[in-house]
N, C-alpha and C positions, 0 to 999 in steps of 0.2 A: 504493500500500500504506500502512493505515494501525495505528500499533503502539502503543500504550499502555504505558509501564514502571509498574511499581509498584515502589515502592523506600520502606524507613523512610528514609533516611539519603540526603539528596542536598547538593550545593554549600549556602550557609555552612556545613552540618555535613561532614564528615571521614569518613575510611572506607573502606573497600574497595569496599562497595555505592554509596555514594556519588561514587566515583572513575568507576569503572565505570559507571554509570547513564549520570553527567554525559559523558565521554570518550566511549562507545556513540553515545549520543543526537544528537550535532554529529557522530558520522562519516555514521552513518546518514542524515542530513539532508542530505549533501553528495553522498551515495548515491540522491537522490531518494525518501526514506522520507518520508513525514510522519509526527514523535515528539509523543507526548503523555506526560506523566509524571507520574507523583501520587504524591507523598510528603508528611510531616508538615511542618506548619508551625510557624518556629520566629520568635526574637523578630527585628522588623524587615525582615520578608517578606511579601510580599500573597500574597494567594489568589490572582491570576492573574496571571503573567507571561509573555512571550515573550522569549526570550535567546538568540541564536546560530540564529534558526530552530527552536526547541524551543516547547513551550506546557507552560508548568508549571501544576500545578496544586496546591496546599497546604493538604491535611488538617488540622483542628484536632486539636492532639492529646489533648485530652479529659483533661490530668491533673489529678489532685487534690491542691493543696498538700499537702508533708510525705511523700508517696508519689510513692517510685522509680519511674520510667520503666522500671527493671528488674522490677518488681512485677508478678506476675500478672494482677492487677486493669487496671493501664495497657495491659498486650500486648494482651488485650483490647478494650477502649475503643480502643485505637489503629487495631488490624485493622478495628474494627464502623467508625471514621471515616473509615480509607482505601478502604474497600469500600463506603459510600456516595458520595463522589467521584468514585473509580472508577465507579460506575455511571451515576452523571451525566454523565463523559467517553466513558463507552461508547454509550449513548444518543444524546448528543450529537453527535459527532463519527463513528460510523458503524465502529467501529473493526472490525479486521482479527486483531490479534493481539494478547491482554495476555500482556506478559512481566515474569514475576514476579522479584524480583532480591535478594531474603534471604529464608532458611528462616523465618525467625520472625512479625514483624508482618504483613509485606507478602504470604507465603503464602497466611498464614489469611484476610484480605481477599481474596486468590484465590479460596482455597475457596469462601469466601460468594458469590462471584462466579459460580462455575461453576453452584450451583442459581439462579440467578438470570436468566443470559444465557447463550446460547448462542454461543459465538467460540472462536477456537485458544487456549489457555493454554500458554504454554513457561514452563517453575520450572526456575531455574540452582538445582542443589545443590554449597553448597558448606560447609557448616555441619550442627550436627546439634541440633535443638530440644531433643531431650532432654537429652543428656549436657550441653549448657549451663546448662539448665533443673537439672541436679541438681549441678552444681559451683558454682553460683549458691547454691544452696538449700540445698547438705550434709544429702544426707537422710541418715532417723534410722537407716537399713541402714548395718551393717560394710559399705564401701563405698568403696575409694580410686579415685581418677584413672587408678591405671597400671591397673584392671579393665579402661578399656576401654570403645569408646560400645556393645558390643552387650551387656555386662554389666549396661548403666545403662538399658537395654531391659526388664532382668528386675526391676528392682528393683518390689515389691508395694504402694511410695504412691501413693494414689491420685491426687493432678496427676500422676506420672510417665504412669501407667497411661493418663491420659486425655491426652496430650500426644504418646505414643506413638502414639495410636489415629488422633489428628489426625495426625499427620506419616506415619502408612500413607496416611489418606484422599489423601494429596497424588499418590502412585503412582498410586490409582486415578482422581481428577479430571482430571487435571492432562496433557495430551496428548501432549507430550513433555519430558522430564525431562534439564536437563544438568548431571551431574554435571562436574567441574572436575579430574577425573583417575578414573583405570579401577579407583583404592579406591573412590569416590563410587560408581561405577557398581556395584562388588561389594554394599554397603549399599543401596543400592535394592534390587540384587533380594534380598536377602534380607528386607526387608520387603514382597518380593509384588511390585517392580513387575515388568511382562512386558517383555523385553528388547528388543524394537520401540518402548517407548518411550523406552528408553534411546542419550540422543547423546553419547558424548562431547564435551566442546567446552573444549581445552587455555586457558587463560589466559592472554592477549596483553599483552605489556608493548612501549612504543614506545622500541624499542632505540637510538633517536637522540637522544630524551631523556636516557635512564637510560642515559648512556654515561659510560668513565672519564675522556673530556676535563674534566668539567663540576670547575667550582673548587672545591678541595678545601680553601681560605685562608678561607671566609667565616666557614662557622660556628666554628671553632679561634680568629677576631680576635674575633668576635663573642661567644665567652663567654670570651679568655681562657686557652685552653688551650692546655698545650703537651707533655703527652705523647700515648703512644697513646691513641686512641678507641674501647671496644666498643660497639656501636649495635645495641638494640634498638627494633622500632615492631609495637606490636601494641592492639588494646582490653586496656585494665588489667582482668578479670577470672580469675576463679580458673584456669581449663582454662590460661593463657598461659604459666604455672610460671613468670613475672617473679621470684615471690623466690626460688625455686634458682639464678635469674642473679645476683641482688643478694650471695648468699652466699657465691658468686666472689672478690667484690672484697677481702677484707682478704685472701685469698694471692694473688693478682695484686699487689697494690700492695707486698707481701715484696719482689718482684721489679722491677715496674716501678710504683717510687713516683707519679710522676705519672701512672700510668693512669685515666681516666675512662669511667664508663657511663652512655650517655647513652640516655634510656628517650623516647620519642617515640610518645604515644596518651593515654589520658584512659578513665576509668571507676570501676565501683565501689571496686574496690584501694584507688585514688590514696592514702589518706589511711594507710590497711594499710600498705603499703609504703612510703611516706614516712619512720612510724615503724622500720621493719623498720632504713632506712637509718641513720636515726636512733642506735637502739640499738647497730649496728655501729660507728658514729663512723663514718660515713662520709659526713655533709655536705658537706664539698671534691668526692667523688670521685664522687659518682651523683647526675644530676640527671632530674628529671621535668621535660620539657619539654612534655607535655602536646598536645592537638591542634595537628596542623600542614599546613596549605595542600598539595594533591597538589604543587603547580608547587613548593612551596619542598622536598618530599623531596628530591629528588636531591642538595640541597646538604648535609645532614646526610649521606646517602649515603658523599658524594664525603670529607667530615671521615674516616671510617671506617675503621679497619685491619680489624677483625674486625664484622662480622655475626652473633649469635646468636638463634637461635629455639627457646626452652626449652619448647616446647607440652606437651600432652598430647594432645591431638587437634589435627587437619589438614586439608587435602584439600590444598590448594595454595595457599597465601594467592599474593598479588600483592606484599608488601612483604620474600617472599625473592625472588619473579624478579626484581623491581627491581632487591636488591640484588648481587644475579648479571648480573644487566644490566650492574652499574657497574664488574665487576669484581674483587666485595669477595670476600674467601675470606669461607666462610659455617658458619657452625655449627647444627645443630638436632636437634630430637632427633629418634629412629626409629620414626615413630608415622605411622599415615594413610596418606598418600598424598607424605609428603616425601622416602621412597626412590622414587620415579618419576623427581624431578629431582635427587639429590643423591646419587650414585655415589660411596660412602663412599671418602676420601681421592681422588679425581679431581675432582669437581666442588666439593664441600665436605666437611667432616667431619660423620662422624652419633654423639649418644651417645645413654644407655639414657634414658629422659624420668624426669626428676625425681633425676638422679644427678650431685649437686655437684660430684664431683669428679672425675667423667668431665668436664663444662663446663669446668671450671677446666685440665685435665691439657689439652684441646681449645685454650684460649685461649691459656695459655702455650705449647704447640709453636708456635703460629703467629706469637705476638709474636716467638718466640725464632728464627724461622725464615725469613726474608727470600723464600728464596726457593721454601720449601713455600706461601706467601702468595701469590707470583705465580704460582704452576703453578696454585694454585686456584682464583685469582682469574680469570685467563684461560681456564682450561677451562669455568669457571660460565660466562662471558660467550659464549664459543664454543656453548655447549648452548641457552643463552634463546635466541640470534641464530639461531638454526638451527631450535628446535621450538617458541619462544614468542613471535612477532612479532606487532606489532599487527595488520599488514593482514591478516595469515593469520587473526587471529581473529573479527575483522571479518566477511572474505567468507565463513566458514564460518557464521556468525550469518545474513549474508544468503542465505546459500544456503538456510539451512532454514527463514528466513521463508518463499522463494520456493515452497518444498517446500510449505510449510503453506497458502500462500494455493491451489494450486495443486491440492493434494490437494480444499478443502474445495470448490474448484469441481467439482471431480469430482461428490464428495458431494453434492452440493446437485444438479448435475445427472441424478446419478440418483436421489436421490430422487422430482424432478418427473416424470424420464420413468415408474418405475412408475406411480405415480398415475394418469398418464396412460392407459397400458394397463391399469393396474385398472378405466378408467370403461369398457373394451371385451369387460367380463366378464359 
C-alpha cells in the first residue's frame, strides 16, 4: 500500500499538522505502509529527502517578499505548488491513497488533485477555512467571533462567499472525510456532505509520552521561575482568544504574585499581543515562547499547574489531549467540539468563549484548590488513556486505508468485468 500525505506544515516547522503528518508517517512505515509526503519547503531543507523510512518531498512555497504566508494570494501559490509535487509523487510512485492533513493549503492542492488523477482522497477535518479566513481578515459585516463558524458561512464578501464554495467542493471531491470529533462531522453535513462519507476518526495522543512522570524542574530552572505556571500553546491568531487569556493576569497576580503565563506557538498576533502585555505591565509575568519542538512539549507541559484554551472555534486540537494526557486540570472555552472531551468540572473546566472573567474566576478556583486540580487532573488523564491513545488511532487510520484500497479493487474490478460483457452485446 502506497499513501501520499499532503501537509502545509511538517518537521523543522511546528504544529499540529505537522506533528501529526511526521508521528503518522514513521508508524505507518513500521506498519508496512510505504509514506510519501509533500509539504512546503522551508529555509535549509532539500527537495528530497528520506528520514525514518519516509520520502519527503518539499514544495517551493512561491512567496512574495513583504507578503504574509497568511495572505490570500500565498494560500494560493502555495496549494497550485503542492499540487504540482503532489502530482509528480503520484505519477511517480504509483500511489494508492492521498491523505490530505489541513483544511486550508494542503486541501485545495487536493482538490486540484482530484480533477487531475484519479486515486482515494481521505481530508482529516479538523479546522474551518472560513471562519479562519474571516477572523484573519475582520470582514466589513457586524460580525463577532462568538456568531459562530456557520454564521461566518452567511457573511455576503465575496472571498468569504468563494472560500465557502471551495470548502463544500471538499464534501463533494474528496472520498472520505474525517472529521476529528462528531461537531466536525455535524458541519460536514451540513455543508452537503452525505454521511457514508463521513468517519469519525478521535485524535490519538501517545499516553506514554504525554505522561505526569515526565520532569516538571526543566522549564521552571530554565526561565527562572518560581511561582504557578498557566500554559497556553496554540497558532497566535485571532479565532485563539490568546488576549482574553493575557487579561487574566493582572487579577491573578492580586493573588498569586508570582504567577506566570507562558504562551507557546508563533503567528500573526505575536507582535499584537506582545504589546497587549506590554500595556498591562506585565513583562515579568507573560512570556511568548514562540515555536516549540513536539518532543520538547511535554516538558512545558509537565512546568504547568493550569492548562487554558481561550478559543472561539475547535474541533479537538491535540495540544488539550496532550495536556490531559499529562494530567494538567484544563480550562477552555464551550465552543466546537471541546464538550466531547471536557465534562464541565470532571474532566476540566468549561467557560463562555471570550469571557475574562469567567477565565480568571476558572484559574483562580484551581490555583486556590489543590485538590479540585488533582480530581481534574486525573480524570483528564483517565478519559485521553481510555478514548485517545495513539495505537487506537493509528489502526483505525489503517483500517480504513485497508477499506479504501480494498473497496477501489472492487471498483476497478467491476468496472473491467462490464466492459467485458458489454463487448457480448
Amino acid at each position: 500500500m502506497k499513501v501520499c500525505m499532503i501537509s502545509r506544515l511538517y518537521p523543522p516547522r511546528t504544529g499540529g499538522p505537522a506533528s501529526i503528518t511526521s508521528l503518522l508517517s514513521k508508524e505507518l512505515v513500521r506498519r508496512g505502509v510505504k509514506v510519501y509526503v509533500v509539504t512546503q519547503h522551508v529555509s535549509r531543507t532539500k527537495f528530497y529527502e528520506a528520514k525514518d523510512g519516509v520520502e519527503i518531498y518539499r514544495a517551493p512555497s512561491l512567496r512574495i517578499p513583504g507578503i504574509s504566508e497568511y495572505n490570500t494570494f500565498s494560500l494560493l501559490c502555495g496549494a497550485i505548488s503542492l499540487a504540482l509535487v503532489a502530482l509528480y509523487v503520484l505519477k511517480k510512485h504509483g500511489i494508492d491513497i492521498v491523505h490530505i492533513q489541513d483544511v486550508s493549503m494542503a486541501a485545495m492542492a487536493g482538490l486540484l488533485l482530484t480533477f487531475l488523477f484519479k486515486r482515494v482522497f481521505v481530508f482529516k477535518y479538523g479546522g474551518d477555512l472560513v471562519f479562519e479566513y474571516v477572523t484573519l481578515k475582520k470582514s466589513k459585516e457586524s460580525w463577532g467571533f462568538s456568531f459562530g463558524v456557520e454564521k461566518a458561512w452567511e457573511i455576503s464578501d465575496l472571498s468569504v462567499k468563494i472560500l465557502y464554495q471551495i470548502q463544500k467542493q471538499y464534501t463533494k471531491c474528496f472520498d472520505y472525510l474525517l472529521p476529528d470529533s462528531c461537531y466536525g462531522a455535524k458541519l460536514l453535513q451540513k455543508m452537503g456532505a452525505h454521511e457514508n462519507k463521513i468517519k469519525v476518526v478521535l485524535n490519538g495522543i501517545d499516553v506514554e509520552t504525554f505522561s505526569p512522570v515526565a520532569d516538571n524542574t526543566l522549564i521552571k530552572k530554565k526561565l527562572n521561575l518560581q511561582g504557578p505556571i498557566i500554559l497556553t500553546a496554540a497558532r497566535l491568531i485571532p479565532l485563539k482568544g490568546i488576549d482574553y487569556l493575557i487579561k487574566t493576569v493582572p487579577f491573578v497576580l492580586e493573588r498569586f504574585p508570582k504567577a506566570t503565563l507562558l504562551i507557546v506557538g508563533d503567528g500573526p498576533e505575536r507582535t499584537k499581543l506582545m504589546k497587549l502585555a506590554q500595556s498591562l505591565g506585565l513583562n515579568d509575568s507573560v512570556f511568548i515562547i514562540g515555536d516549540v519542538a513536539h518532543d520538547e512539549m511535554k516538558y512545558f507541559l509537565a512546568s504547568a499547574d493550569i492548562f487554558v484554551l481561550p478559543s472561539f472555534f475547535e474541533t479537538i486540537p491535540n495540544a488539550l489531549l496532550e495536556a490531559m494526557s499529562m494530567g494538567k486540570p484544563v480550562i477552555a472555552s464551550n465552543v466546537g467540539g471541546l464538550a466531547e472531551v471536557i465534562k464541565d468540572r470532571e474532566t476540566g473546566i468549561l467557560v463562555p468563549p471570550g469571557d475574562t472573567a469567567a477565565i480568571k474566576e476558572a484559574i483562580m478556583e484551581i490555583l486556590s484548590n489543590k485538590d479540585l486540580a488533582e480530581f481534574l487532573g486525573a480524570n483528564a488523564r483517565s478519559f485521553v488513556t481510555k478514548n485517545h491513545a495513539w495505537k487506537d488511532f493509528v489502526s483505525r487510520i489503517v483500517d480504513l486505508y485497508s477499506h479504501c484500497v480494498e473497496k477501489a479493487r472492487e471498483d476497478l474490478y467491476c468496472h473491467s468485468t462490464s466492459k467485458k460483457l458489454s463487448g457480448f452485446g
